[in-house]
matplotlib code that plots the C-alpha trace (Angstrom):
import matplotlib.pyplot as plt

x = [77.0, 79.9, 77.5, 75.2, 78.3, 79.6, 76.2, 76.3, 79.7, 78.0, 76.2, 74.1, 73.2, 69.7, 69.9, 71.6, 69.2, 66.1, 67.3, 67.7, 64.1, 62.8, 64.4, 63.2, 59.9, 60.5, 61.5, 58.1, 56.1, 57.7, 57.1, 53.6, 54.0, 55.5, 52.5, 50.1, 51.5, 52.3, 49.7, 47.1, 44.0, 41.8, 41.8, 45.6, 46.0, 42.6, 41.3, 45.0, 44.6, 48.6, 51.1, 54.5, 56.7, 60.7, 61.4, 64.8, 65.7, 64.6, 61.5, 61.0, 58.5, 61.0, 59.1, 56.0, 53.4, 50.4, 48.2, 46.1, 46.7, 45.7, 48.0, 51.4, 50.5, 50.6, 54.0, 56.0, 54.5, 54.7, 58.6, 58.9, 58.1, 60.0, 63.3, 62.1, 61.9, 64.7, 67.9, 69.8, 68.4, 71.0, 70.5, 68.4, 65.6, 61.8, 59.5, 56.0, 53.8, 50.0, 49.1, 47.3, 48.8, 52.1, 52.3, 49.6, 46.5, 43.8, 44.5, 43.7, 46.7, 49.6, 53.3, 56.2, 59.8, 63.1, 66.5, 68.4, 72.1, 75.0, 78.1, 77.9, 75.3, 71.7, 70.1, 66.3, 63.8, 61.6, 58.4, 55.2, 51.3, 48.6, 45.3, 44.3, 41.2, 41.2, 43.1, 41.4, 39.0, 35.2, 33.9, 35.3, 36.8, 38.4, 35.7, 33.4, 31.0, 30.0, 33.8, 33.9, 37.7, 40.2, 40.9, 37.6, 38.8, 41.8, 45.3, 47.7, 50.9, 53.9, 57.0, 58.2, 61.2, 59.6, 63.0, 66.5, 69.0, 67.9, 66.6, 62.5, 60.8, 58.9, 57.0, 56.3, 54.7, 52.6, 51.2, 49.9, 48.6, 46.9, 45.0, 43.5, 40.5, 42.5, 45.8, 46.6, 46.0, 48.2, 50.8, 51.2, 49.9, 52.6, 55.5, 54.2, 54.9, 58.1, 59.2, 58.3, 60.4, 62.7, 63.0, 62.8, 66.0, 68.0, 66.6, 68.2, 71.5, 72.0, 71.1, 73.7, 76.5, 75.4, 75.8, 77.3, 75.2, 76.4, 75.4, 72.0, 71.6, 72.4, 70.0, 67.2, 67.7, 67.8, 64.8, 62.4, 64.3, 62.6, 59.2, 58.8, 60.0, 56.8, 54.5, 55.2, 55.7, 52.1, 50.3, 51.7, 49.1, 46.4, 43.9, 45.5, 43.4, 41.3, 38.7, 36.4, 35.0, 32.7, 31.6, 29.7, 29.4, 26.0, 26.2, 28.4, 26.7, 25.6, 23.2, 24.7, 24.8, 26.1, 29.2, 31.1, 34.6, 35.5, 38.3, 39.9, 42.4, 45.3, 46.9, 49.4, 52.2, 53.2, 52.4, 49.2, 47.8, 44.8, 43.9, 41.0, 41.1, 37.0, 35.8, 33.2, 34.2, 35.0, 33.2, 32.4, 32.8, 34.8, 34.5, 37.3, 41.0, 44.5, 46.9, 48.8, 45.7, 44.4, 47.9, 47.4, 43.6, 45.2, 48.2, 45.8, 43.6, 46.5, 48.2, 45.3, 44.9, 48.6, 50.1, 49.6, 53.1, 54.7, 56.1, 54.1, 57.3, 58.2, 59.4, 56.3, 54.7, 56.9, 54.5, 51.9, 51.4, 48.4, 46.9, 44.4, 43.1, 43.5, 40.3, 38.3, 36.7, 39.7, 42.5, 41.0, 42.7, 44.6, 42.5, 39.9, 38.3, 39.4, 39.1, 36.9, 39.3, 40.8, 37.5, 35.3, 36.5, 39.1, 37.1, 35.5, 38.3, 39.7, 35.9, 36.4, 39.9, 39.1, 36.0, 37.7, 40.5, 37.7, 38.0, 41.5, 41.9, 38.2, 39.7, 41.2, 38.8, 36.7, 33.2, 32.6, 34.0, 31.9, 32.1, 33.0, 30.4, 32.1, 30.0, 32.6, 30.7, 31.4, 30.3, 31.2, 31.7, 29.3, 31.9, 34.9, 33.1, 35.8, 35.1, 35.1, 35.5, 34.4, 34.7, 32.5, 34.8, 32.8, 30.0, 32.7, 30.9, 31.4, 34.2, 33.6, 33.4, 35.9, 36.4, 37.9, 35.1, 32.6, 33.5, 35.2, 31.8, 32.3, 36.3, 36.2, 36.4, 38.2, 40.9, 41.6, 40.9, 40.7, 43.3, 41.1, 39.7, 36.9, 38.4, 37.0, 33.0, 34.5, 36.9, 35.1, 32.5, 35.3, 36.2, 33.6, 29.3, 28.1, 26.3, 26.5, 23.0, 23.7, 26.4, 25.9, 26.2, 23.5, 21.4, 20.9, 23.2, 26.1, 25.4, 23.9, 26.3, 28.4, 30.1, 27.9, 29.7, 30.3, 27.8, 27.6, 26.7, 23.5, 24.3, 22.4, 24.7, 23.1, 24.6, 24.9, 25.5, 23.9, 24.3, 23.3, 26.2, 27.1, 27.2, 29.5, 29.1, 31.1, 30.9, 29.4, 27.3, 23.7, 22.1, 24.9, 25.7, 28.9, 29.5, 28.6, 30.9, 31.0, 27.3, 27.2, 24.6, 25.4, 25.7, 23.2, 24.0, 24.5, 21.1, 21.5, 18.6, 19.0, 16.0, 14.7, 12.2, 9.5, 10.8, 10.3, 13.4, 15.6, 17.5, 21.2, 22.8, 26.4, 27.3, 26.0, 27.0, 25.5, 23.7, 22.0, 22.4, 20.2, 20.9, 19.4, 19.2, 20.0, 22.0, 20.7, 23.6, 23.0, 26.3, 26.3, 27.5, 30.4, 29.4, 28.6, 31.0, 29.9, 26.0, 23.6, 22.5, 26.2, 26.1, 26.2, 23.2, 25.0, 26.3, 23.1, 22.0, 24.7, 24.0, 20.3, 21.2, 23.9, 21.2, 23.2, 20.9, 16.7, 13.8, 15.4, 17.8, 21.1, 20.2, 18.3, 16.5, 15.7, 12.7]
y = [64.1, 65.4, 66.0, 68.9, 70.4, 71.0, 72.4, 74.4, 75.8, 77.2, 80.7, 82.1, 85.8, 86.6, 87.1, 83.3, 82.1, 84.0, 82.5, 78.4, 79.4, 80.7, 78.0, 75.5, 76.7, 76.6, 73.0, 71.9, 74.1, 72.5, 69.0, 70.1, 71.2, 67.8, 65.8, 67.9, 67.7, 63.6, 62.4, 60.3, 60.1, 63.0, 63.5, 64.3, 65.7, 67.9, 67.9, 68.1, 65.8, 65.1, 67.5, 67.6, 68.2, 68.1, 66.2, 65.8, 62.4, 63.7, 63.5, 67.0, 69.1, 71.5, 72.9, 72.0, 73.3, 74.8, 72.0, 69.6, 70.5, 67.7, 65.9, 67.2, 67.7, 64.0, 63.5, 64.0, 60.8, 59.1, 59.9, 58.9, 55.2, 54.8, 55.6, 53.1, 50.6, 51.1, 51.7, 50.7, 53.7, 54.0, 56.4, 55.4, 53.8, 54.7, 53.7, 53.4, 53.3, 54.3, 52.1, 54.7, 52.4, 53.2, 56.5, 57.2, 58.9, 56.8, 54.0, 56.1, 58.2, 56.6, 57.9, 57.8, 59.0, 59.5, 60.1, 62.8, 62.4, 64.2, 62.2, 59.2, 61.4, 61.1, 64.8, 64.6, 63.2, 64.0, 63.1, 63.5, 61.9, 61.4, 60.5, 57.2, 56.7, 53.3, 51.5, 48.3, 46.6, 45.5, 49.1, 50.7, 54.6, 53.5, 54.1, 51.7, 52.9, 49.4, 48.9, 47.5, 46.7, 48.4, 44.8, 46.1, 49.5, 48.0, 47.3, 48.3, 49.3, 49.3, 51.0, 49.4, 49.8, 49.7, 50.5, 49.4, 51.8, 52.7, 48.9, 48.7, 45.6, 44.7, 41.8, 44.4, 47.0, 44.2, 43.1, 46.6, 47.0, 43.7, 44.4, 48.2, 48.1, 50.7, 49.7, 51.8, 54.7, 53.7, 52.5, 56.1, 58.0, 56.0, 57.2, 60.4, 60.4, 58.7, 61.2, 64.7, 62.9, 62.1, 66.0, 67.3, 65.0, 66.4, 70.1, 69.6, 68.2, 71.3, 73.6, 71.3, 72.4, 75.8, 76.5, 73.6, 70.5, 72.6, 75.5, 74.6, 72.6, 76.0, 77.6, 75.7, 75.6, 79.4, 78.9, 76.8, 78.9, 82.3, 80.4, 79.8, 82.8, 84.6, 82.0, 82.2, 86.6, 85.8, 83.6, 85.4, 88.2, 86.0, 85.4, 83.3, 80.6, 77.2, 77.3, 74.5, 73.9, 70.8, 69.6, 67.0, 64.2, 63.7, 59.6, 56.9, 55.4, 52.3, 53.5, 56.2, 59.8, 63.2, 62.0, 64.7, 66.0, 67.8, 70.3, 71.4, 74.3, 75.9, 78.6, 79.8, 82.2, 81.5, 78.0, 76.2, 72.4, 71.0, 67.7, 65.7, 63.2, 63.8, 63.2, 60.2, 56.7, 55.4, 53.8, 50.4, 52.2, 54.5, 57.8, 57.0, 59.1, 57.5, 59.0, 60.7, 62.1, 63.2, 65.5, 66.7, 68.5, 70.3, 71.4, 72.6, 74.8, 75.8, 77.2, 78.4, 80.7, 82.1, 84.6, 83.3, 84.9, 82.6, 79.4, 76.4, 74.1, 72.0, 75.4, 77.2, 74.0, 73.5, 75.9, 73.5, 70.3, 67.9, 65.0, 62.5, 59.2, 56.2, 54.2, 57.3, 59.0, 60.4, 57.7, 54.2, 50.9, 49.0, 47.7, 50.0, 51.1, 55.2, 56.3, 58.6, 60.7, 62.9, 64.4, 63.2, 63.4, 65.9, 68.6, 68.3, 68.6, 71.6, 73.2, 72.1, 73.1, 76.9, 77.1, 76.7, 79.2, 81.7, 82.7, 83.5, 85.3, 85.9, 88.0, 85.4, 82.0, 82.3, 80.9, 77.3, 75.5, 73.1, 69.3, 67.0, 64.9, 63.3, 60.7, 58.2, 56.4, 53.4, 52.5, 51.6, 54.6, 53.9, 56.3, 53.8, 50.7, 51.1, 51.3, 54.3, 55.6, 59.1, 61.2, 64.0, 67.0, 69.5, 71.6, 72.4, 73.8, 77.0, 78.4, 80.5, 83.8, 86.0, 89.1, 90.4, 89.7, 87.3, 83.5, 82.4, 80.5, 77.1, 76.7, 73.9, 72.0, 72.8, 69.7, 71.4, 75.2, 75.3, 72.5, 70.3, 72.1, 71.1, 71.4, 71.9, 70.9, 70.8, 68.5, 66.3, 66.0, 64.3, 62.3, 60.7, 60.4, 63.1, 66.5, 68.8, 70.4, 73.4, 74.1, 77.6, 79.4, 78.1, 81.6, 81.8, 78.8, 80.9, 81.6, 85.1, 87.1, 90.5, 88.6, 86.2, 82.3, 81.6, 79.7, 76.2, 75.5, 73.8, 71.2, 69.0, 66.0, 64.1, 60.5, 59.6, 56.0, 52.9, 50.3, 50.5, 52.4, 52.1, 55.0, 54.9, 57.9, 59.2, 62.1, 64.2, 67.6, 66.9, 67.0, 69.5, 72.6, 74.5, 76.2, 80.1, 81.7, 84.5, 85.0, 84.1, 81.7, 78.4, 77.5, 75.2, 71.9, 69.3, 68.3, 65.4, 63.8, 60.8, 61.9, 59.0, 58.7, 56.2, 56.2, 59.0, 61.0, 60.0, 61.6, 60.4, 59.7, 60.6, 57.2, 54.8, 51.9, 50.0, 53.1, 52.1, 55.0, 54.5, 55.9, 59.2, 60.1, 63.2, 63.7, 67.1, 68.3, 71.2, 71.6, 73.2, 76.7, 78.1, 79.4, 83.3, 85.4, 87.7, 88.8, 89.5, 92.7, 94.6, 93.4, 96.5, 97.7, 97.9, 94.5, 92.6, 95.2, 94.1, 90.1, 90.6, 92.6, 89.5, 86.6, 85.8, 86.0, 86.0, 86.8, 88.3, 85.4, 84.4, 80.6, 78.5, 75.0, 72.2, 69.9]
z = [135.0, 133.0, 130.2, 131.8, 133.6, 129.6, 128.6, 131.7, 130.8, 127.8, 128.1, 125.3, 124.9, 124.4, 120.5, 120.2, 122.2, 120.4, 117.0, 118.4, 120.0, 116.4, 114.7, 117.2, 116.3, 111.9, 112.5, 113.9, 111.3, 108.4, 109.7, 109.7, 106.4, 105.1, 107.1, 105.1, 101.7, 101.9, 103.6, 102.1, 104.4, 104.4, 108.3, 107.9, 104.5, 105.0, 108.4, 109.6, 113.2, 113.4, 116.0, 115.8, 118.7, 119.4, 122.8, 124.7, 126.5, 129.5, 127.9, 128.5, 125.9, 124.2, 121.1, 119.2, 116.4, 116.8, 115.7, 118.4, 122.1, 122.8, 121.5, 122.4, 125.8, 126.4, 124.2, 127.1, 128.6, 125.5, 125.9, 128.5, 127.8, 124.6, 127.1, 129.6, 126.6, 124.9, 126.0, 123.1, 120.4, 117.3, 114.6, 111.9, 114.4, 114.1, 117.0, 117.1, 119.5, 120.5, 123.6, 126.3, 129.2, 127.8, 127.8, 124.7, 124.7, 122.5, 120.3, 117.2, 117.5, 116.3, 117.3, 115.4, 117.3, 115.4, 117.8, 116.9, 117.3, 117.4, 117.2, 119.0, 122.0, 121.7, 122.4, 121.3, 119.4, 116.7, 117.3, 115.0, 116.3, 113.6, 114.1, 111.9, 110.1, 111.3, 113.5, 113.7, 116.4, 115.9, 114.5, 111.3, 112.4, 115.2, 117.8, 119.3, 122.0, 122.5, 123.6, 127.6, 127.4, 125.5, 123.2, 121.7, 120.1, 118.3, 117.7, 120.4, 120.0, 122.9, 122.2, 119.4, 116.5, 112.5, 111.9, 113.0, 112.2, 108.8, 108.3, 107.7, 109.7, 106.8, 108.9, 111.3, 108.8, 107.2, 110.5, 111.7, 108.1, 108.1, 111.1, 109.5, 106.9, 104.9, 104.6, 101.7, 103.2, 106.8, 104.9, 102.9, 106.3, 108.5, 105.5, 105.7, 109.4, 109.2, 106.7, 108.4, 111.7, 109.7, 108.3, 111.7, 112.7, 109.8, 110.6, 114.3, 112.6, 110.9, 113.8, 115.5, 112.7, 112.6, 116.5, 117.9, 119.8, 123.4, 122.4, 121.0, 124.4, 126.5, 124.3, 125.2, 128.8, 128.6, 126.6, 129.2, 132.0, 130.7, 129.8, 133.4, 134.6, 131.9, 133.6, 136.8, 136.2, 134.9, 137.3, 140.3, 139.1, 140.1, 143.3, 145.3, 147.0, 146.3, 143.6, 142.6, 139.0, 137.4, 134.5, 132.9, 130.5, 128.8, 129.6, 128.8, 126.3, 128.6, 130.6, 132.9, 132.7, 133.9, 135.0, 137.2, 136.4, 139.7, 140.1, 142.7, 141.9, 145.0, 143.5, 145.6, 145.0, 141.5, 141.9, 140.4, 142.0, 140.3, 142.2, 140.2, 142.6, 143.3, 139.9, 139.4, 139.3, 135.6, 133.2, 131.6, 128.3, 126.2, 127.9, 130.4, 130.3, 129.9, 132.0, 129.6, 127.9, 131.5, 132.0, 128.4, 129.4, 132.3, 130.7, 128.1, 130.5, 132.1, 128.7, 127.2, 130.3, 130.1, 127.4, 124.3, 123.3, 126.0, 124.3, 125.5, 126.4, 129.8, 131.5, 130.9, 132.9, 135.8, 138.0, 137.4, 139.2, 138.6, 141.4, 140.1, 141.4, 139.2, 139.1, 138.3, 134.6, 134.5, 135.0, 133.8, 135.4, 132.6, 130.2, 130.5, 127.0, 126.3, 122.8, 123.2, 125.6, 123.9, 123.1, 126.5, 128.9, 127.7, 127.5, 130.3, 132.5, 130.5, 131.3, 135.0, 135.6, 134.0, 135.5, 139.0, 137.7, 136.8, 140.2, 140.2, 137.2, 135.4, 133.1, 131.6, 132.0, 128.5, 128.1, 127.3, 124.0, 122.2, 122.7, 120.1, 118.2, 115.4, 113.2, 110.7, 108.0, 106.0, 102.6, 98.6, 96.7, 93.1, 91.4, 91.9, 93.7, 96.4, 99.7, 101.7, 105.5, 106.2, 109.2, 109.6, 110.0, 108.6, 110.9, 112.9, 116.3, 118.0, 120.6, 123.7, 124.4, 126.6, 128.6, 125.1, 122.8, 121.4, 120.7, 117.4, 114.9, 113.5, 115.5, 117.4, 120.5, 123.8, 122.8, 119.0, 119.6, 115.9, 115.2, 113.3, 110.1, 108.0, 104.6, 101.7, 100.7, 96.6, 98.4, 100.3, 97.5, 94.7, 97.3, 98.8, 97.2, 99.3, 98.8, 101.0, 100.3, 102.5, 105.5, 107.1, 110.3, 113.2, 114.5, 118.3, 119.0, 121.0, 124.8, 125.9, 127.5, 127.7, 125.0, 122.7, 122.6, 119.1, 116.4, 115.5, 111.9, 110.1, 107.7, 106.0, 104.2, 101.5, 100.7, 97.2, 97.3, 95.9, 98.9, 102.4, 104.4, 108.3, 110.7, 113.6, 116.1, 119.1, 121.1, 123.7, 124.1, 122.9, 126.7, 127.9, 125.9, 126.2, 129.9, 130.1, 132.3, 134.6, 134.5, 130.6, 129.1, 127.7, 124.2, 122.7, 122.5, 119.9, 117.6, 115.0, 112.9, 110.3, 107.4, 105.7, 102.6, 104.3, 107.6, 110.3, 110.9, 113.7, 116.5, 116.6, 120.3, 120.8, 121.3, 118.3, 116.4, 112.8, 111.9, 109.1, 106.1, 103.3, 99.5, 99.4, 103.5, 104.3, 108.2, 109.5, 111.6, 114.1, 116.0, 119.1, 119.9, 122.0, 126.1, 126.2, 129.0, 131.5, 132.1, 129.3, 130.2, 129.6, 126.1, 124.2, 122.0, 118.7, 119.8, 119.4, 116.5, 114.4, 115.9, 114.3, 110.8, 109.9, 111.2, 113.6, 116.4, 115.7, 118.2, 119.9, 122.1, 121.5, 122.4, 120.2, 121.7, 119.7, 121.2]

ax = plt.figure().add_subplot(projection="3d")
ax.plot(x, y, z, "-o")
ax.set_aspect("equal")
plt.show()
């Protein structure tokens, strides 16, 4: 290994290695940058569902953006397939891939790696994952809760080179855009991807002239060395012992429901196992986990229960470990349907993992965040006659609570943590014919507690089309609300209502396809609020004064119930 014996020769003082680690960390944030100014679709460009992430060819996590946990923390998996495929990587190649039983997380999110070189040695790779509007299969929006095998959802994707050093696979890129309903869009989304890999690639090429390839390669094994020497200084802090935690999906969609997501948590030392190994049986639809995407929910509990200051890379994770049983909710067999995972059962296991850890360190475990309950629409546009998908990012519902004060309104889910934004209404409205007739803060949705869970947010969306639309929805949390912890209450959960002139209004499930949307109806969104932390009667008078004076909270409780 005469390679690492030469990096190892190198040793980098702490000021070298603080400027690769900040530099390391610009590189990332002006990819994101790039994705959001040249992307066309407006669940990159506004919504912002794309992570960006620097790997090595140990497919090892060495820096990313803040953008979708989610995401990055399956890219290592992701990695780790495109070096098992292709041994033969020269510089100028783009691969693509999104297949969950190769290393992705659901079909949706499409993966594009570019090698970074220096000489003739391949060091890294810069990687960027975006979230497409449509990715084929028998619904429009790439989810289908009538899915029962994963050649349902859409177009799958091995590792696979667009490009071939510097040379674009034109029959390639017209076959993946044949098989969309918006190829416009994927075509300008994928060269927006393409492009922001591309600038991280040349980023890493100048860090490699500024310092030198060896010493950048020092740098960062200096830099995961002292991440896990913060986590494991951290987690040593903690209770050592076993700790269980559950949570629950509303139903699958086909006729079962509460399906367990069981954690069992060993912490030990400075050393954390979670083993999921107990959760329920999977599913015949599209609530089951990938593998990758499975790792990616731990590793977000885990990190999200750590300094925040501490640089989430593959040193900061080497005290974890992670056991799961293929077969189960939470590791599908191959061919399995799983688009829905990195929402449900995602969240899930991030609430059942820091549930169990709530034990160990309950200064740390927040209150429950919301679940995800996205609705995509498809229709003709009477402005332009075009048609049109939409996904509903706006409504956004609310995070939890923590020891440290009351839960962020209108952030998120646990798999975003305020990732995904809404954008703007102004925006939303030139794009696409709707009105948004009012979106505003949800009173008495956030959980009771010594800390009050965060709101979810009324909305009620008019459509101003001229033809019959179709509703696709997919999602979670209208029978379960967000988790109170530590003697908090839960949030309120999820409430959706279809309003039709001359026909009585209708509840929307989670999991729904061919909803019929009429000109004129108006959806009646009331997203669910984040879990409270700790018990109601320390929360402080001026606390729930203030609650009552902003309308925050009415009558007096913090959680509202919709019959």
């Amino acid at each position: 290994m005469p390679e690492i014996g030469a990096r190892m020769a190198h040793k980098v003082d702490p000021i070298t290695r603080s400027v690769v680690q900040h530099r390391l960390s610009s590189i990332v944030a002006e990819m994101g940058e790039a994705m959001l100014r040249t992307s066309y679709s407006q669940i990159l460009n506004s919504s912002r569902d794309f992570s960006l992430a620097i790997c090595d060819v140990q497919s090892r996590l060495i820096a990313q953006a803040d953008h979708i946990p989610v995401h990055v923390g399956a890219l290592p998996w992701a990695t780790r397939a495109v070096e098992e495929r292709f041994k033969d990587v020269a510089p100028g190649d783009v691969i693509l891939m999104n297949d969950p039983y190769h290393g992705g997380s659901h079909l949706p999110d499409l993966t594009a790696f570019v090698p970074v070189f220096d000489g003739d040695r391949r060091l890294f790779w810069s990687i960027v994952r975006a979230h497409q509007s449509d990715i084929g299969g028998a619904t429009h929006g790439a989810y289908n809760p009538g899915a029962t095998e994963i050649w349902q959802e859409g177009l799958r994707i091995p590792p696979i080179k667009l490009y071939e050093a510097g040379r674009l696979r034109e029959d390639i890129l017209d076959m993946l855009a044949l098989n969309v309903r918006n190829a416009h869009d994927f075509r300008g989304d994928l060269a927006a991807m393409i492009g922001a890999a591309h600038m991280g690639e040349r980023r890493m090429g100048r860090l490699f002239v500024e310092f030198g390839a060896p010493v950048v390669e020092a740098a960062i094994e200096s830099i995961l060395d002292a991440a896990e020497q913060q986590t494991r200084a951290v987690v040593s802090n903690w209770k050592d012992g076993t700790f269980y935690g559950e949570a629950f999906l509303d139903d699958d969609g086909h006729g079962r429901s509460d399906i367990r997501i069981a954690a069992k948590v060993t912490k030990t030392g400075s050393q954390i196992e979670v083993d999921l190994s107990e959760s329920d049986p999977q599913s015949t639809s599209f609530v089951n986990s990938s593998h990758a995407n499975m790792h990616a929910a731990v590793v977000m509990a885990f990190a999200y229960l750590i300094d925040a200051e501490i640089p989430k890379n593959a040193g900061a994770l080497r005290p974890l470990t992670v056991t799961a049983k293929q077969g189960t909710i939470v590791w599908a067999d191959p061919g399995r349907p799983v688009t829905l995972c990195t929402s449900h059962p995602s969240n899930e296991i991030v609430e059942a993992v820091v549930k169990a850890l709530s034990g160990s360190c309950p200064d740390r475990a927040m209150g429950g965040w919301s679940r995800r309950f996205r609705i995509a629409v498809q229709g003709e546009d009477p402005r332009s006659g075009r048609s049109f998908i939409w996904h509903m990012f706006q409504a956004r519902p609310g995070g939890g609570a923590s020891s440290r004060g009351d839960g962020w309104s209108s952030i998120g889910e646990w798999h975003t943590v305020g990732g995904l934004k809404f954008g703007s209404i102004e925006v939303a409205e030139a794009r696409f014919p709707l009105h948004f007739r009012h979106h505003e803060y949800r009173p008495n949705s956030g959980g009771d507690g010594q800390f009050r869970g965060g709101l979810g947010v009324n909305l009620d969306l008019v459509f101003e089309t001229e033809k019959t639309a179709l509703g696709n929805t997919a999602g979670d949390g209208a029978r379960h609300g967000a988790c109170g912890m530590l003697g908090g209450k839960d949030g309120a959960p999820h409430h959706y209502r279809l309003v039709s002139a001359g026909r009585p209004p209708r509840v929307l499930r989670t999991k729904e396809v061919e909803i019929e949307i009429h000109p004129g109806d108006c959806l009646e969104v009331r997203s669910a609020g984040g879990g409270g932390w700790g018990p109601p009667e320390r929360r402080a008078h001026q606390a729930r004064q203030r609650d009552e004076v902003q309308g925050l909270v009415t009558s007096g409780t913090t959680t509202e119930v919709v019959s």
